[in-house]
C-alpha positions as CSV (number, residue, x, y, z in Angstrom):
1,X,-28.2,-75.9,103.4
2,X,-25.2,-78.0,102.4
3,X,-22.5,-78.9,104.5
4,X,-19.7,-76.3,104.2
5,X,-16.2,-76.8,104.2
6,X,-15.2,-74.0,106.1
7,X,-16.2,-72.7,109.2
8,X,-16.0,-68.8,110.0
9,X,-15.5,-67.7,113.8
10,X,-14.5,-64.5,115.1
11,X,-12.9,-63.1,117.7
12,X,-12.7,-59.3,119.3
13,X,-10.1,-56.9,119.0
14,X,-9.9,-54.2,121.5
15,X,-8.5,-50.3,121.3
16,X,-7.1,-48.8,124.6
17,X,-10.3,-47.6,126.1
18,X,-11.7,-51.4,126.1
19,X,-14.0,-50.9,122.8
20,X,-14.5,-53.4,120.4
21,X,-12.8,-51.9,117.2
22,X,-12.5,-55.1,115.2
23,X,-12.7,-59.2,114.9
24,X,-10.2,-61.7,113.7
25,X,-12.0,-63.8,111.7
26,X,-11.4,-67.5,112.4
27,X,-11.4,-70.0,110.0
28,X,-9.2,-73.1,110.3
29,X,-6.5,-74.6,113.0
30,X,-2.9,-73.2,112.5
31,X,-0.6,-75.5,111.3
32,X,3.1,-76.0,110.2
33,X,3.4,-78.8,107.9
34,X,3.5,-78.4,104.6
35,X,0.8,-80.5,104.0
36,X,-1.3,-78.6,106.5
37,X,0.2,-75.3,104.8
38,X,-1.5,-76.1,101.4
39,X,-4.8,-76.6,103.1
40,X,-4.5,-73.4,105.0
41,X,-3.9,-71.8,101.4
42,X,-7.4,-73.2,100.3
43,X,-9.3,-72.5,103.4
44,X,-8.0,-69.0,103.0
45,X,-9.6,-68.9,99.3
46,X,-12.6,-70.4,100.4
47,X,-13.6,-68.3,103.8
48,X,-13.3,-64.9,101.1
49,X,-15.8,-66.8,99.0
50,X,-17.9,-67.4,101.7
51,X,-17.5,-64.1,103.1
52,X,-18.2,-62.2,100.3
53,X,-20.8,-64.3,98.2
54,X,-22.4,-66.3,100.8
55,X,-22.3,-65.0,104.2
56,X,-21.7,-61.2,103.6
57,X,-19.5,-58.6,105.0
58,X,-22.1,-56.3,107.3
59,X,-23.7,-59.6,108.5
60,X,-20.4,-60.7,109.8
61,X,-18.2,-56.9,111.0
62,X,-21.0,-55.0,111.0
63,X,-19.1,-51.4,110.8
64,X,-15.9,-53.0,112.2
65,X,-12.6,-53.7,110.5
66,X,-12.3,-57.9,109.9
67,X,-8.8,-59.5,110.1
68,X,-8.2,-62.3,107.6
69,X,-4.8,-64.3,107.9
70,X,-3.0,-65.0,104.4
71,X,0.0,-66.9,103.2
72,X,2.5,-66.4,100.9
73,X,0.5,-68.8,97.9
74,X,-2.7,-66.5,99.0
75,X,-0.6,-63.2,98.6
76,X,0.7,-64.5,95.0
77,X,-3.4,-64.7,93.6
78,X,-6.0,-62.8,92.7
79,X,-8.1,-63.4,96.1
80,X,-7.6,-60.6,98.0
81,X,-9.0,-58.5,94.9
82,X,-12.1,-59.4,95.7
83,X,-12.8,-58.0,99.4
84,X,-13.1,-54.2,99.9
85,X,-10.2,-53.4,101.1
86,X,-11.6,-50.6,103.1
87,X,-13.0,-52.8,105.9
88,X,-10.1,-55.6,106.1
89,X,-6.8,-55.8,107.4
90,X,-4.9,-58.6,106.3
91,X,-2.5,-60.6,108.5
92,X,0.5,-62.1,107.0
93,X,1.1,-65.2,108.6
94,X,4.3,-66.0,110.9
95,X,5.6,-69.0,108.3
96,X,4.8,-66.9,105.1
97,X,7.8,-67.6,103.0
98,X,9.6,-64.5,102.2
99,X,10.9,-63.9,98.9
100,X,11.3,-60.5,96.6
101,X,8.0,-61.3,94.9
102,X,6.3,-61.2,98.0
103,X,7.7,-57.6,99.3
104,X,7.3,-56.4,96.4
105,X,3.5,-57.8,96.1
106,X,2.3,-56.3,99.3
107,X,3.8,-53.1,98.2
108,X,1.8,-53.0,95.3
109,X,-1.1,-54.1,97.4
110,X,-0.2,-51.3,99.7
111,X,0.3,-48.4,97.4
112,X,-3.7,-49.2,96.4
113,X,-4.6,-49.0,99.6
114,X,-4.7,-52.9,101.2
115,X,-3.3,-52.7,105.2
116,X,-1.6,-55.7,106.4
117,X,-0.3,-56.9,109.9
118,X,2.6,-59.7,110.6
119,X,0.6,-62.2,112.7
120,X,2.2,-64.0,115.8
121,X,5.0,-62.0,115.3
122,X,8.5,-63.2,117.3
123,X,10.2,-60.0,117.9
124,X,13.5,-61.3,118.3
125,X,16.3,-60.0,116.5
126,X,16.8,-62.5,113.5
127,X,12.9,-62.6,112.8
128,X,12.9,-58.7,113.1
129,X,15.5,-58.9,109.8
130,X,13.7,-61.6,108.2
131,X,10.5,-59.6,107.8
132,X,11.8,-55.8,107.9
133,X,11.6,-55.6,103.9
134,X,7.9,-55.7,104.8
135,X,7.8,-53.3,107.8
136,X,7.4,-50.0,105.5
137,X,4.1,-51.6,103.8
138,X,2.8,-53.0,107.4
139,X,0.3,-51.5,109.4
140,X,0.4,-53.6,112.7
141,X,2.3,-55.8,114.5
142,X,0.6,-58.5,116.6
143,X,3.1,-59.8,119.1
144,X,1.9,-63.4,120.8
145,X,2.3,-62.9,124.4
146,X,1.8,-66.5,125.3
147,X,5.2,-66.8,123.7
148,X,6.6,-63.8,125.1
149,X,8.3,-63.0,128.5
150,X,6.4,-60.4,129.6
151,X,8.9,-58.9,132.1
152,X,10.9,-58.0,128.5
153,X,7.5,-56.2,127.1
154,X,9.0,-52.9,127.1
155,X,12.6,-53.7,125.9
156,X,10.2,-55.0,123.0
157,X,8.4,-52.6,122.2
158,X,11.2,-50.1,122.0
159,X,12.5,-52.6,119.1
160,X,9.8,-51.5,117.1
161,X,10.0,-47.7,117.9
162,X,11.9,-46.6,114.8
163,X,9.2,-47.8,112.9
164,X,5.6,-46.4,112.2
165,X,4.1,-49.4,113.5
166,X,0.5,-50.2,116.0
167,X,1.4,-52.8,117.9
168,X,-1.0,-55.4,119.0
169,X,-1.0,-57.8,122.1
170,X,-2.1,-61.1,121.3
171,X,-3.3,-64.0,123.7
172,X,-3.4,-61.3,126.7
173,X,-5.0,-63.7,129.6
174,X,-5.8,-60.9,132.0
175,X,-6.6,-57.5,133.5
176,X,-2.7,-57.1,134.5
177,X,-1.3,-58.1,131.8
178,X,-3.5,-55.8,129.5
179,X,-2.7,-52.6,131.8
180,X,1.1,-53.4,131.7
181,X,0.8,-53.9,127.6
182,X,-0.8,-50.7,127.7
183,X,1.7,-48.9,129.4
184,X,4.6,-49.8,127.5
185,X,2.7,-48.6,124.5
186,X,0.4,-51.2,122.7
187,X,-2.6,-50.3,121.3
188,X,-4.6,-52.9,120.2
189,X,-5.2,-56.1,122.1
190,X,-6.9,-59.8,121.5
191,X,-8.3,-62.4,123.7
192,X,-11.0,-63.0,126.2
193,X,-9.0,-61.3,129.1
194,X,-11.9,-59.2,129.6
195,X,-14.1,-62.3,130.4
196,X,-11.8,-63.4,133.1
197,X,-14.1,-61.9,136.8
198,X,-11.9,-59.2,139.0
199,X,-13.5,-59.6,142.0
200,X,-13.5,-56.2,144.0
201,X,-14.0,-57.1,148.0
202,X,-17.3,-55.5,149.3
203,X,-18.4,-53.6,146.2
204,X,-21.8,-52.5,145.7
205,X,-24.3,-53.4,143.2
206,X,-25.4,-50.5,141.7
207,X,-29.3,-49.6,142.1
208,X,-29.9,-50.3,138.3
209,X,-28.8,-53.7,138.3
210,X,-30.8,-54.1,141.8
211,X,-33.9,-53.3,140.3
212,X,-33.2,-55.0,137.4
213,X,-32.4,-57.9,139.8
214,X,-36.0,-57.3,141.6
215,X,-38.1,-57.3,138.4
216,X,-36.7,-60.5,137.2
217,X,-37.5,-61.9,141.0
218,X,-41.2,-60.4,140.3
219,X,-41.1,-61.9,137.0
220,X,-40.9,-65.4,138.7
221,X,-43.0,-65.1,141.8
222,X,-46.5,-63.2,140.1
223,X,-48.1,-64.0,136.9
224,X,-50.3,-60.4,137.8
225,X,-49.3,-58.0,135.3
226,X,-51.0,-55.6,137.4
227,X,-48.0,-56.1,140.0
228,X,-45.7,-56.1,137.4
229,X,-46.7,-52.8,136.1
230,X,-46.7,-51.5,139.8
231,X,-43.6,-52.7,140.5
232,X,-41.9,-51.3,136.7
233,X,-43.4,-47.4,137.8
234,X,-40.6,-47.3,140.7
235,X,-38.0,-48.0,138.2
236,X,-38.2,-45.5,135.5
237,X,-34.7,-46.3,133.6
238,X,-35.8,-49.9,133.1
239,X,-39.7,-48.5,131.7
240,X,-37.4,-46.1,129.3
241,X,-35.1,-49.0,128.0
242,X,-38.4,-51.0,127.6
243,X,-39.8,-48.7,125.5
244,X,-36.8,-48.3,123.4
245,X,-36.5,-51.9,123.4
246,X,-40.4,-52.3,122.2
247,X,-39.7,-50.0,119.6
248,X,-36.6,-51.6,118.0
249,X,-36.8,-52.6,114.4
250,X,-37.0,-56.4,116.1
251,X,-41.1,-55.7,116.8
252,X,-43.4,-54.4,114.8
253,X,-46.7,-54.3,116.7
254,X,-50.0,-53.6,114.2
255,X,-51.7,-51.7,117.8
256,X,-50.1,-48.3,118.9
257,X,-48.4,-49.0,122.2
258,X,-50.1,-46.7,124.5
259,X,-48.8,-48.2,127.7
260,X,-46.3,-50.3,129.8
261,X,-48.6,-52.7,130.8
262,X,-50.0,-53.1,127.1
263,X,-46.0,-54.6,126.8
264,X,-45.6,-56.4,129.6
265,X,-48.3,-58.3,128.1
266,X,-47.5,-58.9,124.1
267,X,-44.0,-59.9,125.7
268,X,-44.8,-62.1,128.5
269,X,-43.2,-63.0,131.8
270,X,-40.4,-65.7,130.1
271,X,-39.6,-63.0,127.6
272,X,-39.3,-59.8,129.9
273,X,-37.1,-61.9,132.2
274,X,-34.8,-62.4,129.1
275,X,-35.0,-59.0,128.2
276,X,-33.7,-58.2,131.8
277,X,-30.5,-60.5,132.2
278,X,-29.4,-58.3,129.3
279,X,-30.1,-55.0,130.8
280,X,-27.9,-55.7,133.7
281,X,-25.0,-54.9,131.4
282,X,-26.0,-51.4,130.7
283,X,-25.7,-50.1,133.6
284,X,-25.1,-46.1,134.1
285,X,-21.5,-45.7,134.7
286,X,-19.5,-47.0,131.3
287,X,-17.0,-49.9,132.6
288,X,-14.2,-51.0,130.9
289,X,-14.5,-53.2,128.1
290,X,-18.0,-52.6,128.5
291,X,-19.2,-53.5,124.6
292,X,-17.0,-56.5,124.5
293,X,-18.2,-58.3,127.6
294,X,-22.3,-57.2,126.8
295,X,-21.7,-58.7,123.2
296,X,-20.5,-61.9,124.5
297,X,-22.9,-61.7,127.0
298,X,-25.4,-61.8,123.9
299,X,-23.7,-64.6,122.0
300,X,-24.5,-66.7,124.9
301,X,-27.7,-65.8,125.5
302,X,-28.6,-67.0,121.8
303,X,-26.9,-69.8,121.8
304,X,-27.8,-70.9,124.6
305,X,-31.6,-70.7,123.6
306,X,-30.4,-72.1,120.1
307,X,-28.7,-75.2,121.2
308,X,-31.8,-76.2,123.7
309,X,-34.0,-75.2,120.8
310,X,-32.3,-77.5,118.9
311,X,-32.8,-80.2,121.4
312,X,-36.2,-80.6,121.4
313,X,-37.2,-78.5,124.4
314,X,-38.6,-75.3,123.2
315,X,-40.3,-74.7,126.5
316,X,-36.3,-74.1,128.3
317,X,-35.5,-71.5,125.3
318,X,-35.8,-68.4,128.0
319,X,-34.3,-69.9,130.9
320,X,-31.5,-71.0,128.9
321,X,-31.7,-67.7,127.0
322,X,-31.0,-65.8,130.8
323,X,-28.7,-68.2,132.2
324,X,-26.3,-67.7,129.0
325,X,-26.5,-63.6,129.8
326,X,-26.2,-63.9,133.4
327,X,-22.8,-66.0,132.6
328,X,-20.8,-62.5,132.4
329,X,-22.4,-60.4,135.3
330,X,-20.2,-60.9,137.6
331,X,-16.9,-59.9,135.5
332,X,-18.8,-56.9,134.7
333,X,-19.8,-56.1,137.8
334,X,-17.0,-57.3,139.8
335,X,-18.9,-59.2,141.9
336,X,-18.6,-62.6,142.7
337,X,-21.2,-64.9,140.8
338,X,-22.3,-66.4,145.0
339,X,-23.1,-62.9,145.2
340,X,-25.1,-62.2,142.7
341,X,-27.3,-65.6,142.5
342,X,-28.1,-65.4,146.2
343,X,-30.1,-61.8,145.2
344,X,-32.0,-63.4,142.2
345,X,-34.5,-66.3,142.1
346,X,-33.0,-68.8,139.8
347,X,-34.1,-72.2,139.2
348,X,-31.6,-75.2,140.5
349,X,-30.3,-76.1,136.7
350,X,-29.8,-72.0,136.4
351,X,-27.7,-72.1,139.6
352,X,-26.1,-75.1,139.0
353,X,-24.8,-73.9,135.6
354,X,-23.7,-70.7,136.7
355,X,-21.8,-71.5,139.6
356,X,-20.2,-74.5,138.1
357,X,-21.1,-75.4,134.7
358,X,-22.8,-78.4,135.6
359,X,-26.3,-80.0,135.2
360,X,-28.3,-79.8,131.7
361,X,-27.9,-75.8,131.1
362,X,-24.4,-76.1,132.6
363,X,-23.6,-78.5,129.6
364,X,-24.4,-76.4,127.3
365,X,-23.0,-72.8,128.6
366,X,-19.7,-75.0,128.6
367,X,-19.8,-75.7,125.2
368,X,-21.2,-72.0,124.1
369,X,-18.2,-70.7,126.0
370,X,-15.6,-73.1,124.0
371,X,-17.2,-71.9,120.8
372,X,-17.0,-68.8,121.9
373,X,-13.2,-68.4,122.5
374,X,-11.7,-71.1,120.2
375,X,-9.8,-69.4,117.9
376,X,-9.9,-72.6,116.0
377,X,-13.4,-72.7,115.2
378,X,-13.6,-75.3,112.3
379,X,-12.1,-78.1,114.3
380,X,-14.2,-77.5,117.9
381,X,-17.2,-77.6,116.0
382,X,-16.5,-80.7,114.2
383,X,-15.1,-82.1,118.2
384,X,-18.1,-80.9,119.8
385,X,-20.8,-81.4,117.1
386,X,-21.5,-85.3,117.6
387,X,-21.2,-84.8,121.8
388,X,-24.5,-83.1,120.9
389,X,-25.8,-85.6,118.5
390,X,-25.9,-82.5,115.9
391,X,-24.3,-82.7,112.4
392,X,-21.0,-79.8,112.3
393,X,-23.5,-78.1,109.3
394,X,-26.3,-77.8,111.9
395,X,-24.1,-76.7,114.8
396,X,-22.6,-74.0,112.8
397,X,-25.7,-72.8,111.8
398,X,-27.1,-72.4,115.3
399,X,-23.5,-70.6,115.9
400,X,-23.8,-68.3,113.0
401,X,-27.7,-67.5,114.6
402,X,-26.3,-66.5,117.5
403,X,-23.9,-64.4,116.4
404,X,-26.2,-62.8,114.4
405,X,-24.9,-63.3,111.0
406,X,-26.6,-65.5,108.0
407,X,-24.9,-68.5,106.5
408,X,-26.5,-69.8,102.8
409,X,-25.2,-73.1,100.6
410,X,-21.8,-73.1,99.1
């Protein structure tokens, strides 16, 4: 692979039931200068290269709807003619220039079927009239709420009512602010809010995630598959997910599988424990933001086990593999993280990491997390790449593994 001059990220947007609908895709800092401005403008040309020709579209969205930023220079060329317009929606960028060429561009772009959005959107009055030759050709407006008094949200969005407009709430930092952007009539919203724990005094665990919890115990206590086995009969929804695990397109076992134990031994104990950490997120009763939390969740997981991998010490790959998808329990469980290490067996690095970020694994769930929610992805790889003694090219790679999309020389 050759070192790449642009670096892809993403980052999830939610509908109002908490479901992953699409992903910004992240591709350079944001800047203001002009200088930086002509750089943006080439980045911009560069990430649709990548993402078409190199990287690919299903590898990166999957089914989802990907949101590009463009300029007023990017607008003007031929670029955008080369995505399917189908799956993108394209987000004009807050210093975009605004001219009569460029309404009347995006109109044409419109009328054949491209969507845009105004990105970072001020909606105070005299920006409202600098962009409103656009608002009949715009799809959605994303409003920045780290800029935004949010005891003026619905005064706001009653600015925006005449219009046929979605609004989206960008930068929402937590569970409040996400219910009271919902109220006043948003409908799409971006950030890791979701990640953020809301601890519910004296709440349960539910009996899935307990059993769960006592396998992976099990798991480290016996070597005896015999026990194992035993011990997986009392929990039939785990032995069903196992077997629709086991027969996933990820395996594909020569021998018939004819029994649990025949599994619990082509896996092994490292691997079933693995397996496990990611089961406690599908739990029976669907929570909130359920998808968004289990996929980052499994972004961590893999990194994790990527970035130890990478190290030289193959033989940590499944505790660091577990400790990345335990990271999230306890926001999804709203549970404090005490709670729920005191019921599992962890090693001292696991715990250590978990409850503080520290030690070796701590290290490196730290950095997964910043790579996770940067939503300037180029420039924290290239920050954290040398604190890891890894080249950016190599760390990106590992980032693009873990995310589950392929990345090939420019």
């Amino acid at each position: 692979m050759t070192q790449l001059e642009t670096f892809i990220g993403r980052q999830p947007i939610l509908n109002l039931e908490g479901k992953c609908v699409a992903y910004e895709l992240l591709y350079r800092s944001k800047g203001t200068t002009e200088a930086i401005f002509k750089d943006d403008t080439e980045a911009t040309t560069r990430v649709i290269i990548n993402l078409v020709h190199n990287i690919g579209v299903s590898s990166l969205i999957g089914d989802r709807i990907g949101y590009i930023n463009v300029d007023d220079h990017t607008l003007l060329s031929d670029a955008l003619l080369s995505i399917p317009k189908d799956q993108f929606v394209f987000e004009i960028l807050e210093y975009t220039k605004m001219s009569v060429a460029i309404t009347e561009r995006v109109r044409q772009l419109h009328d054949i079927g491209y969507r845009f959005a105004l990105d970072d959107f001020s909606p105070d009055n005299d920006n409202i009239e600098y962009f409103k030759t656009l608002f009949p050709f715009v799809d959605i407006i994303k409003i920045d709420l780290m800029a935004t008094d949010i005891t003026q949200i619905d005064e706001i969005v009653k600015k925006f009512k005449p219009y046929k407009l979605t609004l989206l709430a960008e930068k929402v930092e937590d569970l409040e602010v996400f219910e009271i952007c919902k109220k006043a009539g948003f409908e799409l919203f971006q950030g890791y809010f979701f990640e953020k724990p809301t601890v519910i005094e004296g709440k349960q665990i539910e009996p899935s995630v307990t059993n769960a919890m006592d396998l992976i115990n099990t798991l480290y206590t016996t070597t005896d598959m015999d026990i194992v086995t035993q011990k997986f009969s009392l929990y039939p929804d785990l032995t069903f997910n196992l077997l629709r695990y086991i027969n996933s397109s990820k395996y594909n076992f020569k021998n018939e599988i004819t029994s649990i134990k025949q599994i619990l031994n082509l896996l092994g104990p490292s691997r079933l424990r693995s397996w496990l950490g990611l089961f406690l997120y599908g739990g029976t009763k669907e929570r909130i933001f359920h998808n968004a939390i289990s996929a980052a969740a499994t972004f961590r997981a893999n990194m994790m086990r990527e970035l130890v991998n990478a190290h030289g010490k193959p033989e940590l790959c499944d505790e660091a593999f577990l400790t990345g998808s335990l990271s999230l329990i306890d926001t999804y469980l709203q549970v404090d993280m005490h709670e729920i290490v005191k019921k599992i067996q962890l090693s001292k690095s696991m715990e250590d990491a978990l409850l503080s970020r520290e030690g070796y694994l701590g290290r490196f769930l730290a950095i997964t997390e910043k790579l996770e929610k940067t939503e300037k992805i180029q420039s924290m790889i290239e920050h954290l790449a040398p604190k890891i003694n890894l080249s950016p090219a190599k760390l990106y790679a590992l980032y693009c593994k873990a995310n589950e999309f392929e990345i090939q020389a420019a």
